[in-house]
mmCIF file of the C-alpha atoms, coordinates in Angstrom:
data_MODEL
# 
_entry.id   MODEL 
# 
loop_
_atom_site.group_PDB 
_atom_site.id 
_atom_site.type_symbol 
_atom_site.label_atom_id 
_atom_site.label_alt_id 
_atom_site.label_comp_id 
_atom_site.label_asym_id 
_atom_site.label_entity_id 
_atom_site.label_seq_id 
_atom_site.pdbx_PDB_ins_code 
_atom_site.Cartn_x 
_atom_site.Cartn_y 
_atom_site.Cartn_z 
_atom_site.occupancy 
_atom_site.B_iso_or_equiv 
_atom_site.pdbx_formal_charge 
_atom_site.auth_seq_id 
_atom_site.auth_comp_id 
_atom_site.auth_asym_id 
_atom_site.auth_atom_id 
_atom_site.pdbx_PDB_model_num 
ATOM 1   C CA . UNK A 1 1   ? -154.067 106.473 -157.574 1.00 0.00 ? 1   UNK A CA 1 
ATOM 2   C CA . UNK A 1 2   ? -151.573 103.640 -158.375 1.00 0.00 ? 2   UNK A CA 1 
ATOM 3   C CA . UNK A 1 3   ? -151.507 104.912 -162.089 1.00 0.00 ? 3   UNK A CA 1 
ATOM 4   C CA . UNK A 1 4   ? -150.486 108.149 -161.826 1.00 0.00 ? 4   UNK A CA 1 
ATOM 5   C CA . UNK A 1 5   ? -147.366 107.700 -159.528 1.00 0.00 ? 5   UNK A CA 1 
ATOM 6   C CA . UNK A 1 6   ? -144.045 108.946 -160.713 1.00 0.00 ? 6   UNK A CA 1 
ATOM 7   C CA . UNK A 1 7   ? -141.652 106.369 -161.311 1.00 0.00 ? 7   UNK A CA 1 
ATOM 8   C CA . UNK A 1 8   ? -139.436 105.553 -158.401 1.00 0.00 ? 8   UNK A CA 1 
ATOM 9   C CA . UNK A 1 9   ? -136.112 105.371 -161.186 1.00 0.00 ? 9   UNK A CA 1 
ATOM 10  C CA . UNK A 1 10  ? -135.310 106.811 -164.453 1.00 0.00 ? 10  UNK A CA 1 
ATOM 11  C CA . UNK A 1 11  ? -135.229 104.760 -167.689 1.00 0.00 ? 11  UNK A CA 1 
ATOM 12  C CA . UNK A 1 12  ? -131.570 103.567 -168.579 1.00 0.00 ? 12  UNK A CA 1 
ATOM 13  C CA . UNK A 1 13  ? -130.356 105.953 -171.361 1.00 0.00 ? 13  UNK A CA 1 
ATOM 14  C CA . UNK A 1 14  ? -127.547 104.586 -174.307 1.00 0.00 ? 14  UNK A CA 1 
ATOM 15  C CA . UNK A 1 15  ? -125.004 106.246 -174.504 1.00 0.00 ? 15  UNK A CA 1 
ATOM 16  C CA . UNK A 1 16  ? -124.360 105.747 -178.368 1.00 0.00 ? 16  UNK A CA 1 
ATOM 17  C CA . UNK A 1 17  ? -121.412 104.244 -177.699 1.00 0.00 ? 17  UNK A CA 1 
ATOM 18  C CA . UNK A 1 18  ? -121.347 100.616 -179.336 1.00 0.00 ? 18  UNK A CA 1 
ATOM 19  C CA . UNK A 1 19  ? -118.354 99.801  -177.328 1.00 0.00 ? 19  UNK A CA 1 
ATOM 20  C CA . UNK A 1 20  ? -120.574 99.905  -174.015 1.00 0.00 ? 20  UNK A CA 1 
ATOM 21  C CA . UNK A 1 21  ? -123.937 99.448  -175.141 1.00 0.00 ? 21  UNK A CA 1 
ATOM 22  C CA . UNK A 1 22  ? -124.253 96.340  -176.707 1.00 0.00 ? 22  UNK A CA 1 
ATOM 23  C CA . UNK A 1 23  ? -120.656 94.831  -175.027 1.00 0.00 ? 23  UNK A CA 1 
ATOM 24  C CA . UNK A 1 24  ? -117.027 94.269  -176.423 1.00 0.00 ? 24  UNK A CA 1 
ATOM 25  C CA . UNK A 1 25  ? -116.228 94.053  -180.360 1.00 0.00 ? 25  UNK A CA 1 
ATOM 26  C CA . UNK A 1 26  ? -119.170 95.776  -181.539 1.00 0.00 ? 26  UNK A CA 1 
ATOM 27  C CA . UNK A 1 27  ? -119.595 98.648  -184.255 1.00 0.00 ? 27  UNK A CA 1 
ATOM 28  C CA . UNK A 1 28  ? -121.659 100.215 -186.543 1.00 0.00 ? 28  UNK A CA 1 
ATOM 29  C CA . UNK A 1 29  ? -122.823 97.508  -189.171 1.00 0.00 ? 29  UNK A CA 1 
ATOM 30  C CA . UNK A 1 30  ? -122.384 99.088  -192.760 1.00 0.00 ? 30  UNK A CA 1 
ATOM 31  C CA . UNK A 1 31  ? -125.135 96.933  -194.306 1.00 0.00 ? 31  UNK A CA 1 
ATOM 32  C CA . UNK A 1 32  ? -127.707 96.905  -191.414 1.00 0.00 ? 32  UNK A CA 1 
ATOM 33  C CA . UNK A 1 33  ? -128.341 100.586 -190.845 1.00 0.00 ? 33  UNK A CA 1 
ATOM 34  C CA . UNK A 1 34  ? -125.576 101.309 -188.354 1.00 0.00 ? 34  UNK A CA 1 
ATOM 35  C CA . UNK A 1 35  ? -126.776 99.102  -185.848 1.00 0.00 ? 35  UNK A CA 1 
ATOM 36  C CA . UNK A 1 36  ? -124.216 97.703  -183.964 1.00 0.00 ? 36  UNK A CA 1 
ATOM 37  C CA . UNK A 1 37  ? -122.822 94.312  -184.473 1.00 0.00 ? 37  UNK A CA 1 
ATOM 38  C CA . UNK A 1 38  ? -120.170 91.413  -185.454 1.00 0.00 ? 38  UNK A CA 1 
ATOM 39  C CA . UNK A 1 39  ? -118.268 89.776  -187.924 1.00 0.00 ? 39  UNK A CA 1 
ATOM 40  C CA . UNK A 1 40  ? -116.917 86.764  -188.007 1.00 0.00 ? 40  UNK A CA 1 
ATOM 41  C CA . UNK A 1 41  ? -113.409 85.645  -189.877 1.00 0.00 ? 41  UNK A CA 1 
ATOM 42  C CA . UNK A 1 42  ? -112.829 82.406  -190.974 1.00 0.00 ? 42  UNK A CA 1 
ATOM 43  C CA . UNK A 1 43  ? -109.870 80.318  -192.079 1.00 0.00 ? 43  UNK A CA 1 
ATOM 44  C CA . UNK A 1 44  ? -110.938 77.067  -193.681 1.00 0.00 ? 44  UNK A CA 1 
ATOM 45  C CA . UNK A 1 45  ? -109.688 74.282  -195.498 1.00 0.00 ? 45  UNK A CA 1 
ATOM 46  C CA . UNK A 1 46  ? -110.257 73.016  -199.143 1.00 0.00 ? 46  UNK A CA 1 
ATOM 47  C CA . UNK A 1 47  ? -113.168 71.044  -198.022 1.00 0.00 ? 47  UNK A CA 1 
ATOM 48  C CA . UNK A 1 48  ? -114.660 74.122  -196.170 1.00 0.00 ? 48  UNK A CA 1 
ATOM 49  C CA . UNK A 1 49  ? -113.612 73.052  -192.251 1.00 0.00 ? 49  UNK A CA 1 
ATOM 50  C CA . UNK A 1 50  ? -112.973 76.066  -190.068 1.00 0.00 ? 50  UNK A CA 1 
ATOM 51  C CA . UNK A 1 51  ? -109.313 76.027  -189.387 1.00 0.00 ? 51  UNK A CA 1 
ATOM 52  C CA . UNK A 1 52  ? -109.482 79.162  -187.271 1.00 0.00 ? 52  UNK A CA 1 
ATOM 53  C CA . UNK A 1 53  ? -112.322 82.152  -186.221 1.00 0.00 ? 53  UNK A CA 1 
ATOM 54  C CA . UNK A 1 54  ? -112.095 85.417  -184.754 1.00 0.00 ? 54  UNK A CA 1 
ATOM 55  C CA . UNK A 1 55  ? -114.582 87.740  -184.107 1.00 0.00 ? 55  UNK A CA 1 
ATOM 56  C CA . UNK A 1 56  ? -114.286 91.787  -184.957 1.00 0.00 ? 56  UNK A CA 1 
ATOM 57  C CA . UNK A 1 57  ? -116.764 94.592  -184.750 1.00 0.00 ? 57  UNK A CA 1 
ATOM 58  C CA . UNK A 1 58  ? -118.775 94.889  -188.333 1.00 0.00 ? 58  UNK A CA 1 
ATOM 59  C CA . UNK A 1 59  ? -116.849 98.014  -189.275 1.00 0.00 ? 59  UNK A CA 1 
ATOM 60  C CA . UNK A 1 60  ? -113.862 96.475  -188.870 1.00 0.00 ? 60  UNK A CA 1 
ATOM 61  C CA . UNK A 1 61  ? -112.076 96.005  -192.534 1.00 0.00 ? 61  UNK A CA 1 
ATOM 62  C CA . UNK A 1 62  ? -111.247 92.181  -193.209 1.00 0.00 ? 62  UNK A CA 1 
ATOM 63  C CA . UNK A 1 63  ? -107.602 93.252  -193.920 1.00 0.00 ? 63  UNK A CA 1 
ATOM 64  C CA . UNK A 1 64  ? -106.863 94.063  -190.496 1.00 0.00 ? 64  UNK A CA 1 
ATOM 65  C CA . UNK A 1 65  ? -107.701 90.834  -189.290 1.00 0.00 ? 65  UNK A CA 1 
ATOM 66  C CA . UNK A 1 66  ? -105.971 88.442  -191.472 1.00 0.00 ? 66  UNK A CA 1 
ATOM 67  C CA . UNK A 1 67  ? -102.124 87.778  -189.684 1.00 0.00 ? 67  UNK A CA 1 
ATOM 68  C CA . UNK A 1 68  ? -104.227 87.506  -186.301 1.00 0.00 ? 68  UNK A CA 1 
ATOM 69  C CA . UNK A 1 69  ? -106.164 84.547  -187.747 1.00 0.00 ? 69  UNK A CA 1 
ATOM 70  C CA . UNK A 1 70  ? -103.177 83.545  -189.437 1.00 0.00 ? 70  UNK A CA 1 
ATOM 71  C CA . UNK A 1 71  ? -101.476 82.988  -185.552 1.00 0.00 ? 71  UNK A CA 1 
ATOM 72  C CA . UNK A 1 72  ? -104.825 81.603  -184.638 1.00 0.00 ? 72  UNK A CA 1 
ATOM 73  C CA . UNK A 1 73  ? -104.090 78.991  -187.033 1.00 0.00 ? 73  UNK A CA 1 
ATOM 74  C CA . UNK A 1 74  ? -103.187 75.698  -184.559 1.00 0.00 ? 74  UNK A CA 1 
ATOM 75  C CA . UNK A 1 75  ? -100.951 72.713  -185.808 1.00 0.00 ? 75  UNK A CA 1 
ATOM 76  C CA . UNK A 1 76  ? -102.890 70.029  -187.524 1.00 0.00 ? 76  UNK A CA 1 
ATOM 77  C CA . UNK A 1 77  ? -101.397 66.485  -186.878 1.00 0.00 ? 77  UNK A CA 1 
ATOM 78  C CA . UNK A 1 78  ? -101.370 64.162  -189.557 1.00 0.00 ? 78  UNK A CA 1 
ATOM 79  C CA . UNK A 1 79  ? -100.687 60.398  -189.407 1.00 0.00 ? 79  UNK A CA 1 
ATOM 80  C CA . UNK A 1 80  ? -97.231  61.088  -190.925 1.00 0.00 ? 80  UNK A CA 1 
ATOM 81  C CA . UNK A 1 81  ? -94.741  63.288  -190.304 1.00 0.00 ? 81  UNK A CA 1 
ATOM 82  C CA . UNK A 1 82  ? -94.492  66.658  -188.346 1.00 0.00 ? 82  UNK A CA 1 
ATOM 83  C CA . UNK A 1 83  ? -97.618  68.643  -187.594 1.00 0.00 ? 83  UNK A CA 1 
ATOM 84  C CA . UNK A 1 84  ? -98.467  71.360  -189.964 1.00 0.00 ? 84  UNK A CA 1 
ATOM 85  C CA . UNK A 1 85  ? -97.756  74.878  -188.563 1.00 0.00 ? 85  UNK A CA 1 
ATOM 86  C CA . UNK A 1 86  ? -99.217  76.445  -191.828 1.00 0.00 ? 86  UNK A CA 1 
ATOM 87  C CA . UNK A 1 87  ? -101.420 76.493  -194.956 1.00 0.00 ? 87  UNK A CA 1 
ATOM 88  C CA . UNK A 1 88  ? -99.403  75.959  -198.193 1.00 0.00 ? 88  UNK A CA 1 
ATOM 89  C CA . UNK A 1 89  ? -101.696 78.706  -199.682 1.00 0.00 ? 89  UNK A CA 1 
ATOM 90  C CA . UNK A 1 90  ? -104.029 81.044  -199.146 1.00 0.00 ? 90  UNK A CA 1 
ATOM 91  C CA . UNK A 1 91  ? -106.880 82.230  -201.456 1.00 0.00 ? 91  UNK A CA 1 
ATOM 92  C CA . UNK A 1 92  ? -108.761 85.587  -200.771 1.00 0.00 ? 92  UNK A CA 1 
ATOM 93  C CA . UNK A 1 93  ? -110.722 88.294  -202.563 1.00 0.00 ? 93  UNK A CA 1 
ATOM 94  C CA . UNK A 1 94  ? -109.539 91.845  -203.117 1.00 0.00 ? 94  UNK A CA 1 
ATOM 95  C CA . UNK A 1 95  ? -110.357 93.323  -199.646 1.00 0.00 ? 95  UNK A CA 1 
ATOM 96  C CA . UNK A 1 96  ? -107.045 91.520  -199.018 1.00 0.00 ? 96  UNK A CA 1 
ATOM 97  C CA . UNK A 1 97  ? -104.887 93.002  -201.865 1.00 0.00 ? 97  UNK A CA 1 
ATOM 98  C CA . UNK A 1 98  ? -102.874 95.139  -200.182 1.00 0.00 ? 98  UNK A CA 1 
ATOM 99  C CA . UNK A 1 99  ? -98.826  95.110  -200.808 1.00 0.00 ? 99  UNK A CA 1 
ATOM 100 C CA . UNK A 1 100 ? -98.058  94.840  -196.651 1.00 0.00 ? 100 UNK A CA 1 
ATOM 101 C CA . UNK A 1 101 ? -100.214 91.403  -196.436 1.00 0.00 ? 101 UNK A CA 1 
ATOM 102 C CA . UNK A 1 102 ? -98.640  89.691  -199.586 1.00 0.00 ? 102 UNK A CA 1 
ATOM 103 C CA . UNK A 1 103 ? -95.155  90.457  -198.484 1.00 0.00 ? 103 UNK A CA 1 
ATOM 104 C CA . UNK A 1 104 ? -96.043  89.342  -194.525 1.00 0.00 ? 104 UNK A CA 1 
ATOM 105 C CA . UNK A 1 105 ? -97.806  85.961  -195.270 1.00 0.00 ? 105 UNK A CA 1 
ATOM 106 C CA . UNK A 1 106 ? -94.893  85.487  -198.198 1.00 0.00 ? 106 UNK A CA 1 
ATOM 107 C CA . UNK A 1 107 ? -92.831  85.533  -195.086 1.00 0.00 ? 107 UNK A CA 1 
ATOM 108 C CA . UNK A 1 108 ? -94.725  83.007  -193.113 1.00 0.00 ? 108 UNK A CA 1 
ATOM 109 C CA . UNK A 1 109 ? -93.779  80.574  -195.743 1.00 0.00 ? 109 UNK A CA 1 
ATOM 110 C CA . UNK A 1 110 ? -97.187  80.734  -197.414 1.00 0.00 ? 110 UNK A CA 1 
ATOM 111 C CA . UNK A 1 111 ? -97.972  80.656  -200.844 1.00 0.00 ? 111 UNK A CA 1 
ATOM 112 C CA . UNK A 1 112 ? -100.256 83.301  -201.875 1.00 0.00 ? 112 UNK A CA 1 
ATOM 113 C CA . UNK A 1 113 ? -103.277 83.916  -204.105 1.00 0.00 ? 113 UNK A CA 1 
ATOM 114 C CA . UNK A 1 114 ? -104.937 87.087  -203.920 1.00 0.00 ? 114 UNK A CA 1 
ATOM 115 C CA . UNK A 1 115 ? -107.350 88.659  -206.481 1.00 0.00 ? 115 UNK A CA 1 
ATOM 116 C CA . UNK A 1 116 ? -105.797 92.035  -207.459 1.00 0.00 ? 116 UNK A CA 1 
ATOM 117 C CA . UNK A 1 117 ? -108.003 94.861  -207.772 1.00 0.00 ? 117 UNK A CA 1 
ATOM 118 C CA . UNK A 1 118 ? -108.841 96.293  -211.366 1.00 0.00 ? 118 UNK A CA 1 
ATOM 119 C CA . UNK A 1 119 ? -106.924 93.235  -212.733 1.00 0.00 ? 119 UNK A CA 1 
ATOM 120 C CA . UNK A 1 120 ? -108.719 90.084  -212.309 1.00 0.00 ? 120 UNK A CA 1 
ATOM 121 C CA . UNK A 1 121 ? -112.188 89.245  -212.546 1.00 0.00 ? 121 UNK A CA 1 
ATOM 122 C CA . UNK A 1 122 ? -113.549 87.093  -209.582 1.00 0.00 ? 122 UNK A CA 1 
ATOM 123 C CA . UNK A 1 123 ? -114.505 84.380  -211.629 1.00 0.00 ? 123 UNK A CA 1 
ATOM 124 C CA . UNK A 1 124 ? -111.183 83.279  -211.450 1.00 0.00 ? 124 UNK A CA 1 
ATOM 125 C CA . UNK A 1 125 ? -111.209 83.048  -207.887 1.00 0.00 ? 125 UNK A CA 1 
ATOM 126 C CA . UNK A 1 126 ? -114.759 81.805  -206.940 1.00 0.00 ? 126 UNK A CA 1 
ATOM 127 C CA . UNK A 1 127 ? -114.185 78.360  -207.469 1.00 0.00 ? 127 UNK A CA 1 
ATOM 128 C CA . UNK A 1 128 ? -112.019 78.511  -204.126 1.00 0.00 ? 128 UNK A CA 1 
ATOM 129 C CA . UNK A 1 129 ? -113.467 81.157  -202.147 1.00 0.00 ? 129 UNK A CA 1 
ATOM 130 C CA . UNK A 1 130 ? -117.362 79.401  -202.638 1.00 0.00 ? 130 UNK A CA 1 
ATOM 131 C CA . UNK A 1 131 ? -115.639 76.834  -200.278 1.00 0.00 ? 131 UNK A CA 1 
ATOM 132 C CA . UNK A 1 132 ? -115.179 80.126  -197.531 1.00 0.00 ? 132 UNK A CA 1 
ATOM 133 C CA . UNK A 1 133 ? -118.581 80.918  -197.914 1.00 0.00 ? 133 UNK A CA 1 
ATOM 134 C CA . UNK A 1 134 ? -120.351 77.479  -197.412 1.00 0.00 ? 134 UNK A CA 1 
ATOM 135 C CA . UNK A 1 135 ? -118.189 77.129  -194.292 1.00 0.00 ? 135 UNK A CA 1 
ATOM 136 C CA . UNK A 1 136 ? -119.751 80.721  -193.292 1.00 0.00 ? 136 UNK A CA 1 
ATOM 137 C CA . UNK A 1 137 ? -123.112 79.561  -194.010 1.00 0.00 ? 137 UNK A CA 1 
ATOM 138 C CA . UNK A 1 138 ? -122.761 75.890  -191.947 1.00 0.00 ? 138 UNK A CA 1 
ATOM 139 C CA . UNK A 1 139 ? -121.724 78.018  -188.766 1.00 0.00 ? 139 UNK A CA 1 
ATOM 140 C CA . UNK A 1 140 ? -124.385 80.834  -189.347 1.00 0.00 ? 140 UNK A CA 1 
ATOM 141 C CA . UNK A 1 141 ? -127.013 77.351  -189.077 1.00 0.00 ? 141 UNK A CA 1 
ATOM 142 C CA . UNK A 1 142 ? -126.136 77.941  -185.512 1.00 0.00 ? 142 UNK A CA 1 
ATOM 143 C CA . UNK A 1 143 ? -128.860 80.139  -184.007 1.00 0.00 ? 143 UNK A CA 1 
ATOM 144 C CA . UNK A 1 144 ? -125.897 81.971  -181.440 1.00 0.00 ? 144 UNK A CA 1 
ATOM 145 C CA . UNK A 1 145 ? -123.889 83.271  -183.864 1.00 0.00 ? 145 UNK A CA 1 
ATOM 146 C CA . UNK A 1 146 ? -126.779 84.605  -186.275 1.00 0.00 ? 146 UNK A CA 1 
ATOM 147 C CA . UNK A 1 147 ? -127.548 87.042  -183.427 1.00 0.00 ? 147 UNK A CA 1 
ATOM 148 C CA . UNK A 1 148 ? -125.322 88.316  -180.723 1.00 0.00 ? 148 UNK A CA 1 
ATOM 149 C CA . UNK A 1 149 ? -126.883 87.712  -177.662 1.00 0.00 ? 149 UNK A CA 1 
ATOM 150 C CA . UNK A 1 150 ? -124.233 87.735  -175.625 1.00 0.00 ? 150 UNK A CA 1 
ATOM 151 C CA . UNK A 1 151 ? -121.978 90.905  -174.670 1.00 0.00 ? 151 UNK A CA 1 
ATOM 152 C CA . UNK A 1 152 ? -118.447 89.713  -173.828 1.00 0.00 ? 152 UNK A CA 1 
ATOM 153 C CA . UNK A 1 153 ? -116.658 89.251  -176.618 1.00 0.00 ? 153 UNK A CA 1 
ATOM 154 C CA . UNK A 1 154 ? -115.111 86.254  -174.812 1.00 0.00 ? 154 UNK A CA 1 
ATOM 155 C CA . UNK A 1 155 ? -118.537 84.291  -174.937 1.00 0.00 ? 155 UNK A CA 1 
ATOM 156 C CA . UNK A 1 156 ? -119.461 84.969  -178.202 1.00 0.00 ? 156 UNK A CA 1 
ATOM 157 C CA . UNK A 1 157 ? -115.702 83.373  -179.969 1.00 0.00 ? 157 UNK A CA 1 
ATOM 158 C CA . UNK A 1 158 ? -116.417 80.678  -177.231 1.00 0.00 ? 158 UNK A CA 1 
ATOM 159 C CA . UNK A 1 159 ? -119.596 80.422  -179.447 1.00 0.00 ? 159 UNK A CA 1 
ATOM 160 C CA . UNK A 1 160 ? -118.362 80.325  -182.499 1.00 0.00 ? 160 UNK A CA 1 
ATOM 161 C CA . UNK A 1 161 ? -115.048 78.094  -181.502 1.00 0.00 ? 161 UNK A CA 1 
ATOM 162 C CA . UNK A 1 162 ? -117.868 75.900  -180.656 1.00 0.00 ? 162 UNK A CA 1 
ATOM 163 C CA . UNK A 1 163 ? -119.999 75.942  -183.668 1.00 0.00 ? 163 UNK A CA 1 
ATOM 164 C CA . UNK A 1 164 ? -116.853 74.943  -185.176 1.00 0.00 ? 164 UNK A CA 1 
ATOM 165 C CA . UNK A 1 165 ? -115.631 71.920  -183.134 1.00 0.00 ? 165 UNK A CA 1 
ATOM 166 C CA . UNK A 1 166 ? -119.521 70.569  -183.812 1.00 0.00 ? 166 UNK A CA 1 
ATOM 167 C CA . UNK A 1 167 ? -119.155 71.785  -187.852 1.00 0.00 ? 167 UNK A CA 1 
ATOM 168 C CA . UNK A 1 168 ? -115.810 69.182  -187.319 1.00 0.00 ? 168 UNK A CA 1 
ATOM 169 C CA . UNK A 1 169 ? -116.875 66.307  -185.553 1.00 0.00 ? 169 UNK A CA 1 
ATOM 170 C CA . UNK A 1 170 ? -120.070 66.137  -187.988 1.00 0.00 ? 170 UNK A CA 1 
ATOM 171 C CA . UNK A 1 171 ? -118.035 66.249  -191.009 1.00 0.00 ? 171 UNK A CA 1 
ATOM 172 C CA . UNK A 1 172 ? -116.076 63.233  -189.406 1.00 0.00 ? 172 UNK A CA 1 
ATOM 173 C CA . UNK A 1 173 ? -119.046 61.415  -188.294 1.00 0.00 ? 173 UNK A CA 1 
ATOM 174 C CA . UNK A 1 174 ? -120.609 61.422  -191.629 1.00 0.00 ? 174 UNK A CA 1 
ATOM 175 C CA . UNK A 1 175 ? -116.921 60.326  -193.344 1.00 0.00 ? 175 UNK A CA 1 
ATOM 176 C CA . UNK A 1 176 ? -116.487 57.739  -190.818 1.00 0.00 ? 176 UNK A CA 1 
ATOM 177 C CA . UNK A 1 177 ? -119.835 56.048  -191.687 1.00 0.00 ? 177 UNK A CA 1 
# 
């Protein structure tokens, strides 16, 4: 009987390694029950365009990823002068406050703003980081970067340098008309 054949291979078994399961820059998500995921950093401007992304595995702390977006940061050109190699400031939240950071993007020749933890409130500091977290929520409109489908880690920040050339030109478009 064609029902009660053994199956000619055995199921595929997961190792519970995120690393190989579910592809490149993946980990345990802290907030989603483990399951392995993504996380996406973002430099932006004052009006909330992505300057830079990079993508880490969830359990990755946002601290560790800050001077490699900083050298993702590419040279803006303006209509005067020499293209901008760096922000005049930064703004972040306390994941950032660490002594190592200040002192390294002080070096860079960037001013910086950093809530301090156990010191300020982050009242102070939301009216600049809301702009961070619209720009989050214009690229998370884009149904690839919601949910990793892909498993190279490659694709995926070809994804999301994507989402952010489109999150560009449509901010353009719409000043331009």
């Amino acid at each position: 009987m064609p029902g009660n054949a053994a199956p000619t291979s055995t199921p595929m078994r997961l190792t519970g390694d995120p690393s190989t399961d579910k592809g490149e820059l993946t980990g345990p998500n802290p907030v989603d029950r483990g399951k392995p995921g993504s996380k996406l950093h973002v430099l932006c401007d004052r009006q909330g365009l992505p300057l830079a992304v990079l993508v880490s595995a969830a359990n990755t702390h946002d601290s560790h990823l800050l001077l490699p977006l900083l050298d993702a940061y590419a040279p803006i050109r303006s209509r005067r002068g020499r293209p901008r190699h760096r922000p005049d400031k930064l703004h972040a939240d306390k994941a950032y406050d660490q002594p190592v950071l200040r002192r390294e993007v002080r070096r860079r020749g960037i001013g910086v703003r950093i809530a301090r933890k156990g010191i300020e409130s982050s009242t102070r500091l939301g009216r600049h980081r809301w702009v961070v977290e619209s720009c989050l929520s214009w690229l998370l409109r884009n149904r690839r970067l919601v949910r990793r489908y892909d498993r190279k880690a490659e694709h995926f920040q070809a994804f999301a340098d994507l989402a952010c050339a489109l999150l560009s030109y449509r901010r353009w478009r719409k000043a331009t008309n």
